[in-house]
PDB file as gemmi writes it, atoms N, CA and C in Angstrom:
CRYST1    1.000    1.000    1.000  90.00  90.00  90.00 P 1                      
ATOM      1  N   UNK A   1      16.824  -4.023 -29.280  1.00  0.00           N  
ATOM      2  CA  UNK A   1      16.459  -2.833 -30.003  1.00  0.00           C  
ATOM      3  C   UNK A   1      17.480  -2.548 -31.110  1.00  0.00           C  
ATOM      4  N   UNK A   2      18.428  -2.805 -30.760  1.00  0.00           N  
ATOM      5  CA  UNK A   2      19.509  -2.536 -31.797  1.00  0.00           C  
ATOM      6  C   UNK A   2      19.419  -3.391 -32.857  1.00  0.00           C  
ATOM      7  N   UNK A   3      19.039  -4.735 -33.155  1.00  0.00           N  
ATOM      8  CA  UNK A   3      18.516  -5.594 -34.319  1.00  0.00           C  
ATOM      9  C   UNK A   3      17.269  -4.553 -34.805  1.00  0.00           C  
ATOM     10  N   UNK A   4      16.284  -4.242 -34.065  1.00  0.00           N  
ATOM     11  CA  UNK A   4      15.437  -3.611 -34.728  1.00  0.00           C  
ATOM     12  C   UNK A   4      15.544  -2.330 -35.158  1.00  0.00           C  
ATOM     13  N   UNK A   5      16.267  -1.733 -34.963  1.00  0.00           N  
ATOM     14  CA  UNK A   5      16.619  -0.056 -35.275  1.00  0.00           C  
ATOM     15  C   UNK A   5      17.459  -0.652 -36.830  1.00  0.00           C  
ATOM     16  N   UNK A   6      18.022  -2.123 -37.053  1.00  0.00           N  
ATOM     17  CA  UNK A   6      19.101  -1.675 -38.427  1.00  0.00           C  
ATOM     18  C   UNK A   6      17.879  -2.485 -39.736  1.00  0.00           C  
ATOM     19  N   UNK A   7      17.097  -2.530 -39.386  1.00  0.00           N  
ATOM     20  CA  UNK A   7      15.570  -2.642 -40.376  1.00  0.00           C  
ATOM     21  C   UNK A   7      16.095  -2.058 -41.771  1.00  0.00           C  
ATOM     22  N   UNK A   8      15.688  -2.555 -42.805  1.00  0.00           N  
ATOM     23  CA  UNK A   8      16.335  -1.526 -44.207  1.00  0.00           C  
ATOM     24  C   UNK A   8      15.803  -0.523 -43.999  1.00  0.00           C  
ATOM     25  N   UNK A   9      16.138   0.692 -44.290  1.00  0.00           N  
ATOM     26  CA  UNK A   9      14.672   1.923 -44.328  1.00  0.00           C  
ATOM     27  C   UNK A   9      13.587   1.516 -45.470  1.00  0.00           C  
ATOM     28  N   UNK A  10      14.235   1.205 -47.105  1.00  0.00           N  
ATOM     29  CA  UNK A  10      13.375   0.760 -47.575  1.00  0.00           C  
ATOM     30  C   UNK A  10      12.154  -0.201 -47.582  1.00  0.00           C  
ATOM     31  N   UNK A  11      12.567  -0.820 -46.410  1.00  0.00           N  
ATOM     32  CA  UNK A  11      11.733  -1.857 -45.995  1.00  0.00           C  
ATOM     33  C   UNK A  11      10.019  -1.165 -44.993  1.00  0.00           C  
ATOM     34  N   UNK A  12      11.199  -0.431 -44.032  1.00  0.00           N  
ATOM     35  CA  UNK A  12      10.292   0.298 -43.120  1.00  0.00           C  
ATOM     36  C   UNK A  12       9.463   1.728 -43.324  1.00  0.00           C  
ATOM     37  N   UNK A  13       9.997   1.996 -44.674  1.00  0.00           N  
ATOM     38  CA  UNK A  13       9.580   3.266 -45.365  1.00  0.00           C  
ATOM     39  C   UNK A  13       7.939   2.722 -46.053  1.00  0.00           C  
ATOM     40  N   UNK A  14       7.888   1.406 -46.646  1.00  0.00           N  
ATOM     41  CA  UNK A  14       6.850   1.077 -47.573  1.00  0.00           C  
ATOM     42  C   UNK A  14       5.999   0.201 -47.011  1.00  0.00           C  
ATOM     43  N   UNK A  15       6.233  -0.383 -45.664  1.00  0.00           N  
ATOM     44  CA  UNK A  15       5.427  -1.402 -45.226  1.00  0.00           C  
ATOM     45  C   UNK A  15       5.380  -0.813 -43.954  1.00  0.00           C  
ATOM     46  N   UNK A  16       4.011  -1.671 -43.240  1.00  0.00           N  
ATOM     47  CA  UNK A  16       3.869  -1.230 -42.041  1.00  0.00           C  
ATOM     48  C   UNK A  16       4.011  -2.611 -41.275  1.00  0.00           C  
ATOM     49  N   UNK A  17       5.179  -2.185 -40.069  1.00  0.00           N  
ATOM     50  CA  UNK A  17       5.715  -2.870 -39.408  1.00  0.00           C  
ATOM     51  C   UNK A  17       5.641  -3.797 -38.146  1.00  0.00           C  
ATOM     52  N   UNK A  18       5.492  -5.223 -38.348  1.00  0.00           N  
ATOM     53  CA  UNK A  18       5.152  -5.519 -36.858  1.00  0.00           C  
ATOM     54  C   UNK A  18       6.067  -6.447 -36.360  1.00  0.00           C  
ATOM     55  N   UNK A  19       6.453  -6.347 -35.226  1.00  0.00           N  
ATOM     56  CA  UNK A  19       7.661  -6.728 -34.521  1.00  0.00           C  
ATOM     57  C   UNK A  19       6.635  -8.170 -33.740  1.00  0.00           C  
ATOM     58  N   UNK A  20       7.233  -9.761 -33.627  1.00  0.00           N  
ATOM     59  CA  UNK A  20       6.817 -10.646 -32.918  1.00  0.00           C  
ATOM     60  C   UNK A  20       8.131 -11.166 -32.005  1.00  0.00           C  
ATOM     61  N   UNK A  21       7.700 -11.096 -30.905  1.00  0.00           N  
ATOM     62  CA  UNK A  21       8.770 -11.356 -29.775  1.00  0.00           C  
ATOM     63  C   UNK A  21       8.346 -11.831 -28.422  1.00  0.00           C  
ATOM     64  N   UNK A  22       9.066 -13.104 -28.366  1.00  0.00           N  
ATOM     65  CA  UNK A  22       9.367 -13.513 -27.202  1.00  0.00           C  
ATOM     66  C   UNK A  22       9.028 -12.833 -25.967  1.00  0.00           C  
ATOM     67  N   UNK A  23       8.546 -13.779 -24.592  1.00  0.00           N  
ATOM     68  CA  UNK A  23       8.547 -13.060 -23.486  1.00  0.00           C  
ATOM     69  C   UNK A  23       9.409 -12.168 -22.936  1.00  0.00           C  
ATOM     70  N   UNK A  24      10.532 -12.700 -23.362  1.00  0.00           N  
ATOM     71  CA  UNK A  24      12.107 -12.112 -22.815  1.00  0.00           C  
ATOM     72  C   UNK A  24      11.919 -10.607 -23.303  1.00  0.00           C  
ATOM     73  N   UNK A  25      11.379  -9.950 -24.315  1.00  0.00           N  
ATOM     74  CA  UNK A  25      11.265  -9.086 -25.098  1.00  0.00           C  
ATOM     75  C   UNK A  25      10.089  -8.349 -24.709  1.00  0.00           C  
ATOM     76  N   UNK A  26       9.309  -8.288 -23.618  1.00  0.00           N  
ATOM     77  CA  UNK A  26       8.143  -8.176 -23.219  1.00  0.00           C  
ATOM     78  C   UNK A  26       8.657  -6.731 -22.001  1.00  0.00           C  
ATOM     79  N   UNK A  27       9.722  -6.316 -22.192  1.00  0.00           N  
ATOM     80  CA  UNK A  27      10.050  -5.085 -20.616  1.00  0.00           C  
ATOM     81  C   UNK A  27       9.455  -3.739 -21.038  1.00  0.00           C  
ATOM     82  N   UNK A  28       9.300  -3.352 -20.176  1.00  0.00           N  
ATOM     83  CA  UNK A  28       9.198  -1.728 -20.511  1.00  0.00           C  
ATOM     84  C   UNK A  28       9.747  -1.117 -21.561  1.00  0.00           C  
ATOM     85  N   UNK A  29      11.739  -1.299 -21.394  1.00  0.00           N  
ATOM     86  CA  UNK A  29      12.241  -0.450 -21.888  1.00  0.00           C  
ATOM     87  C   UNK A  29      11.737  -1.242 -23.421  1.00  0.00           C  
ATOM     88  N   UNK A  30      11.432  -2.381 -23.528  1.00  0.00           N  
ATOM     89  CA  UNK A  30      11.706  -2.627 -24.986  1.00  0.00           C  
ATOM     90  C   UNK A  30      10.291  -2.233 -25.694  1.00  0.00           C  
ATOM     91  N   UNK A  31       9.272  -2.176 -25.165  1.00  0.00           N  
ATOM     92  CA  UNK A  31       7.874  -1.668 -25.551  1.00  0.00           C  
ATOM     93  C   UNK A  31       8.077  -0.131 -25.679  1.00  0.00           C  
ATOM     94  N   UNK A  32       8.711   0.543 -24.695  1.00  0.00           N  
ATOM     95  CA  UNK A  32       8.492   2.121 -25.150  1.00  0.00           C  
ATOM     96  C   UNK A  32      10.029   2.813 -26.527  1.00  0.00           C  
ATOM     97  N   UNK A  33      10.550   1.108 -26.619  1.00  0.00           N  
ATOM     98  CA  UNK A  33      11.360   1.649 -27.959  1.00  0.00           C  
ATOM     99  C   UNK A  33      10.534   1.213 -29.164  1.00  0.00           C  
ATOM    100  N   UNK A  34       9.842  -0.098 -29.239  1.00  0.00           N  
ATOM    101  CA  UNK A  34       8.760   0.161 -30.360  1.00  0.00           C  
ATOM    102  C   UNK A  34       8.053   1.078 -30.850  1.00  0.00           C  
ATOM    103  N   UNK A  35       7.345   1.397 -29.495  1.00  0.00           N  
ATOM    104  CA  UNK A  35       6.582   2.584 -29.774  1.00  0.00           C  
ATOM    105  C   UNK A  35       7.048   3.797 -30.316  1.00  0.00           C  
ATOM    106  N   UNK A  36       8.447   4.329 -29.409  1.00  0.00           N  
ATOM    107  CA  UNK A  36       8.881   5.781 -29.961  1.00  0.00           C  
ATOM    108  C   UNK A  36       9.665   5.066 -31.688  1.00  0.00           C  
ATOM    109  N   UNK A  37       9.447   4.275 -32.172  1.00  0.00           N  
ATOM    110  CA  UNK A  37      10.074   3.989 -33.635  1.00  0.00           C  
ATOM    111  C   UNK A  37       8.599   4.184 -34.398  1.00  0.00           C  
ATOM    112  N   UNK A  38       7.375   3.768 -34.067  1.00  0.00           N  
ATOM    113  CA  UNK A  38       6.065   3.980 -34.486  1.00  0.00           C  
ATOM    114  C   UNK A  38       6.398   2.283 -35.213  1.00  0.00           C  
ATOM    115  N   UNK A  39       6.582   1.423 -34.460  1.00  0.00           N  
ATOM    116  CA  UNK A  39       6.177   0.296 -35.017  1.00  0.00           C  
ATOM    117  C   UNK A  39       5.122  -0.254 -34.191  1.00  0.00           C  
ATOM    118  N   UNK A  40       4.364  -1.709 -34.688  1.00  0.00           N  
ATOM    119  CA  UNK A  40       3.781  -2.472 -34.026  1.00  0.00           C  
ATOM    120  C   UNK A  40       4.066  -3.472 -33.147  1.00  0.00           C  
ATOM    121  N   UNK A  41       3.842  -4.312 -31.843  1.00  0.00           N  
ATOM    122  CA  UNK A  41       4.605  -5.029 -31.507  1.00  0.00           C  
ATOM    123  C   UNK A  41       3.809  -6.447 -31.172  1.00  0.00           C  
ATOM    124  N   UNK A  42       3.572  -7.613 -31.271  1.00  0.00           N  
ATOM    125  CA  UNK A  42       2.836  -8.650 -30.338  1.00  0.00           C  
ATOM    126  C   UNK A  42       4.526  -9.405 -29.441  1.00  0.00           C  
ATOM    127  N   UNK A  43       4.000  -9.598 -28.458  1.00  0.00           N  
ATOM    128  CA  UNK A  43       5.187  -9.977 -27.542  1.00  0.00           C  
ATOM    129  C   UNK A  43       4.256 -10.617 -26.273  1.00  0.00           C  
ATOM    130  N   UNK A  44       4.923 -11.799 -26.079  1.00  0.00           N  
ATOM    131  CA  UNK A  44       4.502 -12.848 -24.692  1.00  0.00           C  
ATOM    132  C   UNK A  44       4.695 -11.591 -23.696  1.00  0.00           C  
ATOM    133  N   UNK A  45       4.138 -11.911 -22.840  1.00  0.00           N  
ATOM    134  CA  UNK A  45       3.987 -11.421 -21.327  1.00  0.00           C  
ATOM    135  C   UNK A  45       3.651 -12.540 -20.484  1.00  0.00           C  
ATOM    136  N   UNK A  46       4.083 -11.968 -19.180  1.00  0.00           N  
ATOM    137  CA  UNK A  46       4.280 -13.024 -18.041  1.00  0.00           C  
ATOM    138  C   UNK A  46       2.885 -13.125 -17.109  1.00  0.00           C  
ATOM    139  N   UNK A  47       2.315 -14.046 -17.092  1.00  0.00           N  
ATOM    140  CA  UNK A  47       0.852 -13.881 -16.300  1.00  0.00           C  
ATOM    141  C   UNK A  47       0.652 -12.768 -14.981  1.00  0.00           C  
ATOM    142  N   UNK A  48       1.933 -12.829 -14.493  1.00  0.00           N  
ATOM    143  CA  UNK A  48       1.779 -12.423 -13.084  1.00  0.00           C  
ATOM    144  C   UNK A  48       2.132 -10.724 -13.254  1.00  0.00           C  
ATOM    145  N   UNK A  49       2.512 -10.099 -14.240  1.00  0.00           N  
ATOM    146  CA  UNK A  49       3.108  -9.130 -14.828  1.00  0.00           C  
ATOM    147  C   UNK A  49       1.315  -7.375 -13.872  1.00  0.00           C  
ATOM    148  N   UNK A  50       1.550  -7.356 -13.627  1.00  0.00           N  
ATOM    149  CA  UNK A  50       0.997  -5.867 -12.922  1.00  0.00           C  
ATOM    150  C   UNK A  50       0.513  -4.726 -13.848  1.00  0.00           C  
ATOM    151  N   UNK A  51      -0.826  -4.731 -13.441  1.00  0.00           N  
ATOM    152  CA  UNK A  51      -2.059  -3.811 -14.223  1.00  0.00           C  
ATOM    153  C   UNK A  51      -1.482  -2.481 -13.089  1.00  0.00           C  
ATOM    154  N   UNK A  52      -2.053  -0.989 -13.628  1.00  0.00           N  
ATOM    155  CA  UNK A  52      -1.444  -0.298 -13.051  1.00  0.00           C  
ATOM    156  C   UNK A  52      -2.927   0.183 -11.679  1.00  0.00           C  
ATOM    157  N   UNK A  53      -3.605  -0.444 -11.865  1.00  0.00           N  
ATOM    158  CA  UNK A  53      -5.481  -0.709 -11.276  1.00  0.00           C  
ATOM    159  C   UNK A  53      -4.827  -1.882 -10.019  1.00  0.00           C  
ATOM    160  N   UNK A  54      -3.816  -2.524  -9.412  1.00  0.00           N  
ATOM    161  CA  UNK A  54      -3.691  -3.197  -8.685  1.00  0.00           C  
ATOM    162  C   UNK A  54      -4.011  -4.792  -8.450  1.00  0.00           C  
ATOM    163  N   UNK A  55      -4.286  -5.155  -9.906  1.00  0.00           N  
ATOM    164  CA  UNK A  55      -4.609  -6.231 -10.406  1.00  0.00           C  
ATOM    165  C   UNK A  55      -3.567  -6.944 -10.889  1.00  0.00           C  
ATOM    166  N   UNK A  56      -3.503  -8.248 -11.244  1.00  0.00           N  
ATOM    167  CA  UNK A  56      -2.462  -9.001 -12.357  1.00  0.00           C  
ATOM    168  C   UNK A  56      -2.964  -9.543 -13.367  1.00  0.00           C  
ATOM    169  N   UNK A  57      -2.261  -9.505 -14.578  1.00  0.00           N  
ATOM    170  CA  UNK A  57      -2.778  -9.911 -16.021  1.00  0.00           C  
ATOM    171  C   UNK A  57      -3.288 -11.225 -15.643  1.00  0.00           C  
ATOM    172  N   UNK A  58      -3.129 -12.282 -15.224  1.00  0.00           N  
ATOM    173  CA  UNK A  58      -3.965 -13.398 -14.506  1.00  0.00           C  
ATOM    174  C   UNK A  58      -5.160 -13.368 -14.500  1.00  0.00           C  
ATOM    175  N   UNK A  59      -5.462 -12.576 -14.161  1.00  0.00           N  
ATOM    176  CA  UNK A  59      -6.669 -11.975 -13.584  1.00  0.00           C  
ATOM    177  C   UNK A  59      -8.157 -11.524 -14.652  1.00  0.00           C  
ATOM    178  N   UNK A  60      -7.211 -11.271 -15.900  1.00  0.00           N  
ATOM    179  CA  UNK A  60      -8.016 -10.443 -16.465  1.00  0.00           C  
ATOM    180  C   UNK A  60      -9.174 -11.961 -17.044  1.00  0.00           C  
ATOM    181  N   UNK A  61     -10.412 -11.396 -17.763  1.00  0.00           N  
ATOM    182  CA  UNK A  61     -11.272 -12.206 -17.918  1.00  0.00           C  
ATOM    183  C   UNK A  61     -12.140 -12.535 -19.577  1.00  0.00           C  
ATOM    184  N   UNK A  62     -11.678 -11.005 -19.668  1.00  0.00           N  
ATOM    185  CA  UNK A  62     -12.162 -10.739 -21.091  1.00  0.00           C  
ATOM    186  C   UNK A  62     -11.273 -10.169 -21.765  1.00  0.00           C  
ATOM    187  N   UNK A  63     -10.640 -11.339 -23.043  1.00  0.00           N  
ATOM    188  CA  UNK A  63      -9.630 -11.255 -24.075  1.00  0.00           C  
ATOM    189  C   UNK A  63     -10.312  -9.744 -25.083  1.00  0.00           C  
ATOM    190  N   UNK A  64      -8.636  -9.365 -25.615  1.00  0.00           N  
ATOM    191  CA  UNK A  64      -9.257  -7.905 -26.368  1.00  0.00           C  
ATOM    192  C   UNK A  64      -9.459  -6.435 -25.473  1.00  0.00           C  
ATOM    193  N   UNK A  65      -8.868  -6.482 -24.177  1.00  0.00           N  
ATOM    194  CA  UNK A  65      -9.318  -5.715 -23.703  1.00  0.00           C  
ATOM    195  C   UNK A  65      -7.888  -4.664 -23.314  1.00  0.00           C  
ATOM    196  N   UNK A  66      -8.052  -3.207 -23.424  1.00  0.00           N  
ATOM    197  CA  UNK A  66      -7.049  -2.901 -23.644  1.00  0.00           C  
ATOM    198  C   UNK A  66      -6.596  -2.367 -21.929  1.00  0.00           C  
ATOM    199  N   UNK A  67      -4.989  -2.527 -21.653  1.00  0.00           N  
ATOM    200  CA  UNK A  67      -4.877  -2.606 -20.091  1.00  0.00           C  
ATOM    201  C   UNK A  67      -3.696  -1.387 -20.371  1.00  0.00           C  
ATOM    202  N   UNK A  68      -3.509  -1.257 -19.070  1.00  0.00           N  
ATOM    203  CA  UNK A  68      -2.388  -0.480 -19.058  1.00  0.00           C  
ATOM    204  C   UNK A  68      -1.565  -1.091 -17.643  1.00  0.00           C  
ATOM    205  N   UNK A  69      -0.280  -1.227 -18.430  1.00  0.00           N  
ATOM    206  CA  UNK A  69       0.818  -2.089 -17.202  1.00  0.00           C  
ATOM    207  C   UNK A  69       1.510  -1.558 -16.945  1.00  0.00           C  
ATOM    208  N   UNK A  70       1.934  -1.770 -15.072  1.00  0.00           N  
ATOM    209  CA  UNK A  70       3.009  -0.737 -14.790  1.00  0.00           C  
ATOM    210  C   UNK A  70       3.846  -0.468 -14.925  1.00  0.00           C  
ATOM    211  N   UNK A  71       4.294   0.750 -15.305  1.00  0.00           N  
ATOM    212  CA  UNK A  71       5.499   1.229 -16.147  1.00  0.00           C  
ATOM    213  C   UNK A  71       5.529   1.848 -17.735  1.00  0.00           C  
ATOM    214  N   UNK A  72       4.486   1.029 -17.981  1.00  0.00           N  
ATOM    215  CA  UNK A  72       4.063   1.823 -19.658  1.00  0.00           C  
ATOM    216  C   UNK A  72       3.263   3.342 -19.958  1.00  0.00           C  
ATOM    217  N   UNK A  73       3.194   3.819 -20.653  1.00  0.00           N  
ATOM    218  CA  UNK A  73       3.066   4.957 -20.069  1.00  0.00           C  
ATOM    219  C   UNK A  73       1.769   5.266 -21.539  1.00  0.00           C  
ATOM    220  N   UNK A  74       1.350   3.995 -22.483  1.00  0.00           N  
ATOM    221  CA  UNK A  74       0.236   3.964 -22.918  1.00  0.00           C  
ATOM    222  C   UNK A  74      -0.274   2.651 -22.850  1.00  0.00           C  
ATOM    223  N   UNK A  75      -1.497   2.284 -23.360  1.00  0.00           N  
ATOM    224  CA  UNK A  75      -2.208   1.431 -23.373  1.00  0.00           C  
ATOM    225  C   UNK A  75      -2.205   0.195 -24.140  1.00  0.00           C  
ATOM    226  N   UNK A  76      -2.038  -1.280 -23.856  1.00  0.00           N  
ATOM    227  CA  UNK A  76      -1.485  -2.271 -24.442  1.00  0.00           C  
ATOM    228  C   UNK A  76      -3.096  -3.301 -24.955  1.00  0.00           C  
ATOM    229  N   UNK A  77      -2.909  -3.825 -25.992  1.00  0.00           N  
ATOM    230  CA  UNK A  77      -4.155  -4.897 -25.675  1.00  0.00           C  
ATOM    231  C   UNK A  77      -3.929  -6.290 -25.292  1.00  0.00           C  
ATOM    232  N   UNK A  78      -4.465  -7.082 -24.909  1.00  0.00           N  
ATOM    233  CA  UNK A  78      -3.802  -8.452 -24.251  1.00  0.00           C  
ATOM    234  C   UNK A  78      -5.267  -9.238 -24.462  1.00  0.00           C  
ATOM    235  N   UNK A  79      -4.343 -10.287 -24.985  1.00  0.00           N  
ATOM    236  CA  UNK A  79      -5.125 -11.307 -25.042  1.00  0.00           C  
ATOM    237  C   UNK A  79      -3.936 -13.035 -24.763  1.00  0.00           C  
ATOM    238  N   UNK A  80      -4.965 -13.913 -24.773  1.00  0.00           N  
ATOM    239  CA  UNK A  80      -4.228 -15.196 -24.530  1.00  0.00           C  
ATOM    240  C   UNK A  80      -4.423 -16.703 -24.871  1.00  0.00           C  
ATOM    241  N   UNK A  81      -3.986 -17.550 -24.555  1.00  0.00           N  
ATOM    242  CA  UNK A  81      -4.443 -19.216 -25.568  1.00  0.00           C  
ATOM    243  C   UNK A  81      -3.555 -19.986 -24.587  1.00  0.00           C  
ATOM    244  N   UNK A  82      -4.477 -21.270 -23.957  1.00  0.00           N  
ATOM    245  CA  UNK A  82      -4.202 -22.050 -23.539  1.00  0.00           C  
ATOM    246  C   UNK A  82      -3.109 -22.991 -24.489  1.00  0.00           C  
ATOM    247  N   UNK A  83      -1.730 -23.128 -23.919  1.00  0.00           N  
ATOM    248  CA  UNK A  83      -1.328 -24.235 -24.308  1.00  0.00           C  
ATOM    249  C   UNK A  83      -1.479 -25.503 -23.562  1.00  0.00           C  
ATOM    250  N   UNK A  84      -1.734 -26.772 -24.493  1.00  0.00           N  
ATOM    251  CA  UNK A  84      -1.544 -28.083 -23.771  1.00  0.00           C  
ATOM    252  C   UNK A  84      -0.188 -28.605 -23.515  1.00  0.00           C  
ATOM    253  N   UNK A  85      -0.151 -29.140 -22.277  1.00  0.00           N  
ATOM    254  CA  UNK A  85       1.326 -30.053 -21.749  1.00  0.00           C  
ATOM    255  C   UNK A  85       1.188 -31.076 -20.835  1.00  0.00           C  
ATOM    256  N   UNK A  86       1.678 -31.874 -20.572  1.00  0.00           N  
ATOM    257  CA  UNK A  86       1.752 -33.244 -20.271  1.00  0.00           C  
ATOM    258  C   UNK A  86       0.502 -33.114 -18.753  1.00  0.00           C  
ATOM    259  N   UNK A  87       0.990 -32.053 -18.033  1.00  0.00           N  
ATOM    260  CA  UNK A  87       0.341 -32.055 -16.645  1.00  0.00           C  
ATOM    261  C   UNK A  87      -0.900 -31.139 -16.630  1.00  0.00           C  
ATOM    262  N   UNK A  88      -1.370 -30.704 -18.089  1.00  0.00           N  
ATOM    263  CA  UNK A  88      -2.951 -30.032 -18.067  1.00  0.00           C  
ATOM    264  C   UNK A  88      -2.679 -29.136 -19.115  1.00  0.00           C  
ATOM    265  N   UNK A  89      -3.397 -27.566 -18.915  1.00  0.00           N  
ATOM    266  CA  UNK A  89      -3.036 -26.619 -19.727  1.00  0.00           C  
ATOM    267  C   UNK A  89      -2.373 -25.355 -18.737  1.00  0.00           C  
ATOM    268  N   UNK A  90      -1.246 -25.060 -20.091  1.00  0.00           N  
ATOM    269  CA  UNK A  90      -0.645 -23.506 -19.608  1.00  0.00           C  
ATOM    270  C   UNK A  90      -1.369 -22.555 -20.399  1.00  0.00           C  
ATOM    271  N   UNK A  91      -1.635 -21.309 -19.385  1.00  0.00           N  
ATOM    272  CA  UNK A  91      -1.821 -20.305 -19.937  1.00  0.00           C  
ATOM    273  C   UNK A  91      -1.044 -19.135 -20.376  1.00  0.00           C  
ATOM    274  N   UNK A  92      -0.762 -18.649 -22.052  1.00  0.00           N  
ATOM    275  CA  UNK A  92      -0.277 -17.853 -22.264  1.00  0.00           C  
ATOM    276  C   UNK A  92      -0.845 -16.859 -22.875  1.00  0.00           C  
ATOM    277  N   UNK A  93      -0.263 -15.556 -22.172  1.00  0.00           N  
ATOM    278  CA  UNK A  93      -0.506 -14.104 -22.819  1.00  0.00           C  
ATOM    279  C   UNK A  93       0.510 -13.329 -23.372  1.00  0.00           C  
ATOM    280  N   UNK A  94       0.056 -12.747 -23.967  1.00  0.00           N  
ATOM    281  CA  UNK A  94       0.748 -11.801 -25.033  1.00  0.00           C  
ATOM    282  C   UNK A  94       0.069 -10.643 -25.293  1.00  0.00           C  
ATOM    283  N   UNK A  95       0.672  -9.436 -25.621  1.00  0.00           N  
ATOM    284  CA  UNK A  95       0.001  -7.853 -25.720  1.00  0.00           C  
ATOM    285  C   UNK A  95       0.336  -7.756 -27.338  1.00  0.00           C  
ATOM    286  N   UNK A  96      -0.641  -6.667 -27.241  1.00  0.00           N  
ATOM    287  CA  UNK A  96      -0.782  -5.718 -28.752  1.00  0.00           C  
ATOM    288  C   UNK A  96      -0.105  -4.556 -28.813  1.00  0.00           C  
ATOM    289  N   UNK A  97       1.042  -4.293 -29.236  1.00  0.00           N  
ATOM    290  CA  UNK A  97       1.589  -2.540 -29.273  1.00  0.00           C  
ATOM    291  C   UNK A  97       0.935  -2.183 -30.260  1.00  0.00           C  
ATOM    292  N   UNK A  98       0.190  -1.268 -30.071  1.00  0.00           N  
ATOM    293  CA  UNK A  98      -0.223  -0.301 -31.445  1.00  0.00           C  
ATOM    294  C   UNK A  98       0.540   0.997 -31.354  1.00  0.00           C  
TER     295      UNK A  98                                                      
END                                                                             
């Protein structure tokens, strides 16, 4: 957060902002500091990561759909894309901060 808080202002004053980050970058605390800055965020998430409905993002079936995960305290969108690797395909997801 602290890389992203020293943004030029001029930069963040005239454009509208979207933050791309790593799974590592995917926690609570770092989603509800995007948000309270009013930026945008796309960021990996972890498959196994907890719908607040008792489900896991795993799970979900239909890309675009907006979830809410536990601990967030608004609504994320998630979607995902098979990567290929030697032993089949991985599946990765990633959310939408609006």
């Amino acid at each position: 957060m602290k890389l992203v808080k020293r943004l030029p202002k001029l930069l963040t004053k005239h454009f509208q902002v979207v933050i791309l980050a790593d799974t590592a970058f995917g926690s609570v605390e770092f989603l509800h500091g995007i948000r309270k800055l009013k930026y945008h965020a796309i960021t990996g998430l972890a498959i196994n990561r907890k719908l607040v409905y008792t489900r896991i993002l795993g799970r979900l079936h239909k890309q675009g759909q907006q979830v809410r995960l536990v601990g967030l305290k608004f609504p994320v969108t998630v979607s995902w894309y098979y990567l290929k690797r030697d032993k089949g395909k991985r599946r990765i997801a990633f959310c939408f901060v609006h």
